[in-house]
C-alpha positions in Angstrom: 0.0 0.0 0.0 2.9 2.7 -0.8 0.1 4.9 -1.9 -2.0 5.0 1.7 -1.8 8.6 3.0 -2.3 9.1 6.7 -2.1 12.4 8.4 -1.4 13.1 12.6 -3.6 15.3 14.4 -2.2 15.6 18.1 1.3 15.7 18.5 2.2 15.8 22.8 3.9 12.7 23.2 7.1 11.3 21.9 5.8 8.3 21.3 4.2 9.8 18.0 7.8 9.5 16.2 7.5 5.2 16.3 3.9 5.4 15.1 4.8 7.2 12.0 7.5 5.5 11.2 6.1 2.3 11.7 3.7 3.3 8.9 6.2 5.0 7.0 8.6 2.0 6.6 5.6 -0.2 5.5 5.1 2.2 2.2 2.6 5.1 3.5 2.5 8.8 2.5 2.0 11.1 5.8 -0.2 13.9 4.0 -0.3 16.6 6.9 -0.8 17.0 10.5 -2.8 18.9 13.0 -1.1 19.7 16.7 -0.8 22.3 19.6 2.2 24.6 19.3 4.9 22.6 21.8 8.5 21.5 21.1 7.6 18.2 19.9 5.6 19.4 16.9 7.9 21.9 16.0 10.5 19.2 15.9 7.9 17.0 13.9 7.6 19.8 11.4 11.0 19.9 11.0 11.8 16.1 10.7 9.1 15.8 8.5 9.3 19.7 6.5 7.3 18.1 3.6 3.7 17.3 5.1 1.7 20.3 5.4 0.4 21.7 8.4 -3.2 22.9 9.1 -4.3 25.2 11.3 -8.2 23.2 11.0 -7.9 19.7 11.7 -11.4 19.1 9.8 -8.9 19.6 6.6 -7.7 16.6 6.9 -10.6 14.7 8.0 -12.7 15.8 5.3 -9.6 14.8 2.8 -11.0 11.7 1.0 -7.3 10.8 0.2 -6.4 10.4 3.4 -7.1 7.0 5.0 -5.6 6.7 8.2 -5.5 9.3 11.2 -2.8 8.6 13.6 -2.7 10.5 17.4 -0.4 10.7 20.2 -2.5 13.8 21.6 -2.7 14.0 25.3 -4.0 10.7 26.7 -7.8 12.4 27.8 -8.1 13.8 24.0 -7.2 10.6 22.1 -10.6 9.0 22.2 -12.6 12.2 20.6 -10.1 12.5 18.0 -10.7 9.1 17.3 -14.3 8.7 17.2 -14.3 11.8 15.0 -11.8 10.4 12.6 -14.1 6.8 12.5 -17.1 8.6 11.3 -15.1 10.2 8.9 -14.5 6.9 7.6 -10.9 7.2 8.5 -9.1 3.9 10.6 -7.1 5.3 13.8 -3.7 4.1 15.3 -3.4 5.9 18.5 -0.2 6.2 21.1 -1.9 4.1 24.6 -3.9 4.1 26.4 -6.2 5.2 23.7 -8.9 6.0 25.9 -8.3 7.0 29.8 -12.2 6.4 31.3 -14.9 4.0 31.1 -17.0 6.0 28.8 -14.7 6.5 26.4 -14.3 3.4 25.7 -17.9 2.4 25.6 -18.1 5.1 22.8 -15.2 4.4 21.0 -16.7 0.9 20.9 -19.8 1.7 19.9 -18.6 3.7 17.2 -15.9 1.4 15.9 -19.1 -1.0 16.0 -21.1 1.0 13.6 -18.4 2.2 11.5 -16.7 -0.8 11.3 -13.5 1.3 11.2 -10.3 -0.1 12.6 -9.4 1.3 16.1 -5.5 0.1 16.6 -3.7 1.3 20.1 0.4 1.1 19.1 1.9 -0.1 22.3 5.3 0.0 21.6 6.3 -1.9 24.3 5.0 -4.5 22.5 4.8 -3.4 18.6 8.2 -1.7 18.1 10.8 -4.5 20.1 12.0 -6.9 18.3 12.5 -8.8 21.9 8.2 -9.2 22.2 7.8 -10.0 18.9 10.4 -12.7 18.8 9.3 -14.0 21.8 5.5 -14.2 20.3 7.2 -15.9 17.7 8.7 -18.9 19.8 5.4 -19.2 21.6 3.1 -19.6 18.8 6.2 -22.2 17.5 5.7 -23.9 21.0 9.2 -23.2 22.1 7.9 -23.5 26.0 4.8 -24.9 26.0 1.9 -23.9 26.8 2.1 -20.2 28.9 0.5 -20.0 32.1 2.1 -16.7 33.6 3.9 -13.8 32.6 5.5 -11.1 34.4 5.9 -7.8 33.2 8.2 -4.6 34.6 7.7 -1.4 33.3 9.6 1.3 34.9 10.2 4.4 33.9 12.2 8.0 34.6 10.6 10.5 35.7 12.3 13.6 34.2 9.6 15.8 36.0 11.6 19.4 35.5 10.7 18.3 31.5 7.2 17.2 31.7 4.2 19.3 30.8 1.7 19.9 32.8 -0.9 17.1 31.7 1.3 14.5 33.0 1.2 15.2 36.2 -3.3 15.6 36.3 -4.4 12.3 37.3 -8.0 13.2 35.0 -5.8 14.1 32.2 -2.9 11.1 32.0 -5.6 8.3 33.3 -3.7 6.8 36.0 -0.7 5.1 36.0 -2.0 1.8 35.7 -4.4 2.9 32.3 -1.7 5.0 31.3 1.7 2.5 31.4 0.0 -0.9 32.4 -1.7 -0.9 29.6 1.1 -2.2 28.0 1.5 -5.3 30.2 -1.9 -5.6 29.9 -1.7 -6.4 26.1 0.7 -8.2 26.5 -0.5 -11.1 29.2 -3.5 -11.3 26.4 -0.9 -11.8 23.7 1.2 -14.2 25.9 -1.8 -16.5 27.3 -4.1 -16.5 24.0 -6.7 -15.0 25.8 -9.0 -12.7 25.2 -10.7 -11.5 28.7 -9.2 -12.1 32.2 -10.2 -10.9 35.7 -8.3 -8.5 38.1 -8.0 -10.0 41.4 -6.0 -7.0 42.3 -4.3 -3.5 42.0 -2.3 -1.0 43.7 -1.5 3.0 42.9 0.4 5.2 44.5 2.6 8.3 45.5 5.4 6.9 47.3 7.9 10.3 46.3 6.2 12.8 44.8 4.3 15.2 46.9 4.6 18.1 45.3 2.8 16.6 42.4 -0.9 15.1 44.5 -2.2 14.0 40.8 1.1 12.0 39.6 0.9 8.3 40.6 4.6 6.8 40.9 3.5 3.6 41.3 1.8 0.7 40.3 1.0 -3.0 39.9 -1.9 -5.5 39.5 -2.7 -9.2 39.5 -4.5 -10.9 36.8 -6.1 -14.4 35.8 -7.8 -16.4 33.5 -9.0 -19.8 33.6 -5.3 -21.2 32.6 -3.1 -18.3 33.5 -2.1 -15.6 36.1 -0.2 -12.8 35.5 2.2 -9.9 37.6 2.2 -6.3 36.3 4.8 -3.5 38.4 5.0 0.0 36.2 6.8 2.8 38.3 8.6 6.4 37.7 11.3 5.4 39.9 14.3 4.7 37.1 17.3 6.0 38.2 19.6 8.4 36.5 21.9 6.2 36.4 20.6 3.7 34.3 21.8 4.8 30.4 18.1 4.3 28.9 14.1 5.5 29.9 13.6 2.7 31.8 14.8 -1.1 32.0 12.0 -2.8 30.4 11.7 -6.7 30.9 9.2 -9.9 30.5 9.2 -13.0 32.3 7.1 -15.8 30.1 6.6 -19.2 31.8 5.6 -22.1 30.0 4.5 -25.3 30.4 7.7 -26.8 29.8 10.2 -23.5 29.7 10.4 -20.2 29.8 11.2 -16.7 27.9 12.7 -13.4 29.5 13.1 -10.3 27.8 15.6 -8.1 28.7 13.9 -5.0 26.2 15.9 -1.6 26.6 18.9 -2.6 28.7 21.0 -5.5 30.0 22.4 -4.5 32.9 26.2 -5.0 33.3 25.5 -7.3 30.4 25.4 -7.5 26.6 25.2 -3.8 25.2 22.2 -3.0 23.3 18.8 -3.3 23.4 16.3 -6.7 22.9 17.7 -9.4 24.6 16.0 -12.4 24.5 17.1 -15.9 26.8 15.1 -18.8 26.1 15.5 -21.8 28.3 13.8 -25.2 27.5 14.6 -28.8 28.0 17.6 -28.7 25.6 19.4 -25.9 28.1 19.6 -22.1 27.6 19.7 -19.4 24.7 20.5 -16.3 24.1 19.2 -14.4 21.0 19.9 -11.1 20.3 16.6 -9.6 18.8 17.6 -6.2 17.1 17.4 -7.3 13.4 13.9 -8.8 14.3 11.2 -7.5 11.6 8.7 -5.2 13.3 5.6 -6.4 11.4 3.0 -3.6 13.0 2.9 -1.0 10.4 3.0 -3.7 7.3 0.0 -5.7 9.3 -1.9 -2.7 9.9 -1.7 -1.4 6.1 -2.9 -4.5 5.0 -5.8 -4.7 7.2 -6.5 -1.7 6.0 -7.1 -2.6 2.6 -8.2 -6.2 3.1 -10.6 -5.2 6.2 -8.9 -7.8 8.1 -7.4 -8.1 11.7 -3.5 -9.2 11.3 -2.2 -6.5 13.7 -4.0 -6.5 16.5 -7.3 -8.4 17.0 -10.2 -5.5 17.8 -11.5 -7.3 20.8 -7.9 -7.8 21.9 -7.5 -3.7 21.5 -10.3 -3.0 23.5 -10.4 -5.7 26.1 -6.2 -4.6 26.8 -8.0 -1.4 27.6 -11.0 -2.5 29.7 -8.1 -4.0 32.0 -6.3 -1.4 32.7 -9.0 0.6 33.3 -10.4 -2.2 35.6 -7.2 -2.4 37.5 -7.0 1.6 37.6 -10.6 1.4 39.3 -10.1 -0.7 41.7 -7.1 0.7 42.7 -8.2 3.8 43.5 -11.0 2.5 45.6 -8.8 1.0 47.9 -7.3 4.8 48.2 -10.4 6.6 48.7 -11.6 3.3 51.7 
């Protein structure tokens, strides 16, 4: 599809740089964008000088030509820009959590319903390391069996003297377990075939941040389905020490081995990033992962024009959401008891 043409409207997040090129790679055109005045889309317009920018982002949604809107606005905004791009008849990729409350995600699915639109979430934690997608590889092979937990870490730095001022309003970001664990969240579903599960628990908190009341440091939750169980820790607490945003990792047991993913970092180890170690009844391997086609964008151009589901099952996009949202819930009512 080297002829799609997509366009951005919403540019405050960083993450917007690996959603367009994950579409970029795969043979799209980006047409234009639509953003706020910030740093990041002034250094968008200047990594990208040749797609116009409109002051109107109903330019681009009323562009026939254009097929595919893609958003990393601020997390509370990305569910109105989607649902307006859908009955545009445009497809959405948004950065996650994609929506950041309970009713947005009941309209966002009801409008995906009727418009039969595709509504993609580009966790990159999953979608743009060669690592997970390896690893998803060797499962569906069989490599370990059949998986019956996974364990995922996802901290982060901070960097609070650079954020904006979003980031830190709890109504805004969504929480920390919508906003980060979300990724986790995709990714037990991914692991474990499944597509619902039950939270049997959550946790948020401030633990070394009171000068910021709405920024939640901390966060975990504890899931299950009827074959698996799973362990989710997100946090802002990565040191400035550490050389990269955060060290990253997933723990996959199987039946009869298991996978870890050492994603951004291995520390004191093997320099680089995507570090995979298998071990299985045959011993231990280590595969190093950066060369590993990232299928995401390719997948989601095709499903474009076949209508089909190759990079990322719908009900797997929204019921990653309705976790985290679930886990984010219950969370906080253990604050306010």
């Amino acid at each position: 599809m080297s002829n799609l043409r997509f366009a951005v409207i919403g540019i405050d997040h960083d993450h917007i740089f690996g959603q367009v090129q994950s579409v970029l790679k795969a043979g799209a055109v980006l047409a234009g964008f639509h953003a706020e005045d910030n740093a990041l889309s002034r250094r968008f317009a200047e990594l990208y000088p040749d797609a116009r920018r409109v002051e109107d982002r109903r330019r681009l949604l009323e562009d026939e030509s254009i097929a595919l809107i893609v958003s990393a606005a601020v997390p509370a905004d990305r569910a109105a820009i989607a649902i307006e791009a859908m009955r545009h008849g445009k497809d959405v990729m948004v950065d996650k959590p994609g929506v950041t409350s309970f009713s947005q995600l009941e309209e966002v699915r009801k409008v995906q319903a009727e418009t039969q639109r595709i509504f993609s979430i580009c966790y990159s934690e999953h979608f743009e390391t060669g690592s997970t997608v390896r690893a998803g590889e060797l499962v569906k092979a069989g490599a370990i069996g059949k998986v019956i937990h996974t364990t995922g870490i996802g901290p982060h730095r901070l960097r609070k003297l650079e954020r904006p001022g979003w980031f830190f309003e709890r109504q805004r970001y969504g929480g920390i377990l919508c906003d980060i664990a979300s990724h986790q969240c995709e990714q037990f579903l991914f692991f474990t075939d499944s597509l619902d599960a039950e939270v049997l628990s959550a946790t948020v908190a401030n633990r070394a941040n009171a000068d910021k009341p709405g920024l939640q440091d901390y966060g975990d939750i504890h899931l299950r389905t009827g074959s698996a169980t799973g362990y989710i820790r997100v946090d802002w607490f990565t040191p400035d020490g550490l050389p990269v945003w955060g060290d990253g990792r997933l723990f996959i047991l199987g039946t009869e081995g298991t996978i870890e993913l050492r994603k951004y970092i291995d520390v004191e180890g093997r320099p680089g990033k995507d570090h995979l170690f298998l071990s299985d009844r045959n011993g231990t391997r280590y595969m190093d992962c950066t060369d590993v086609e990232l299928p995401y964008g390719r997948q989601l151009l095709a499903d474009i024009r076949d209508r089909t589901q190759t990079a990322m099952p719908q009900s797997r996009c929204f019921k990653a959401m309705e976790l985290a949202l679930m886990a984010q819930k219950l969370a906080e009512q253990k604050l306010g008891g």
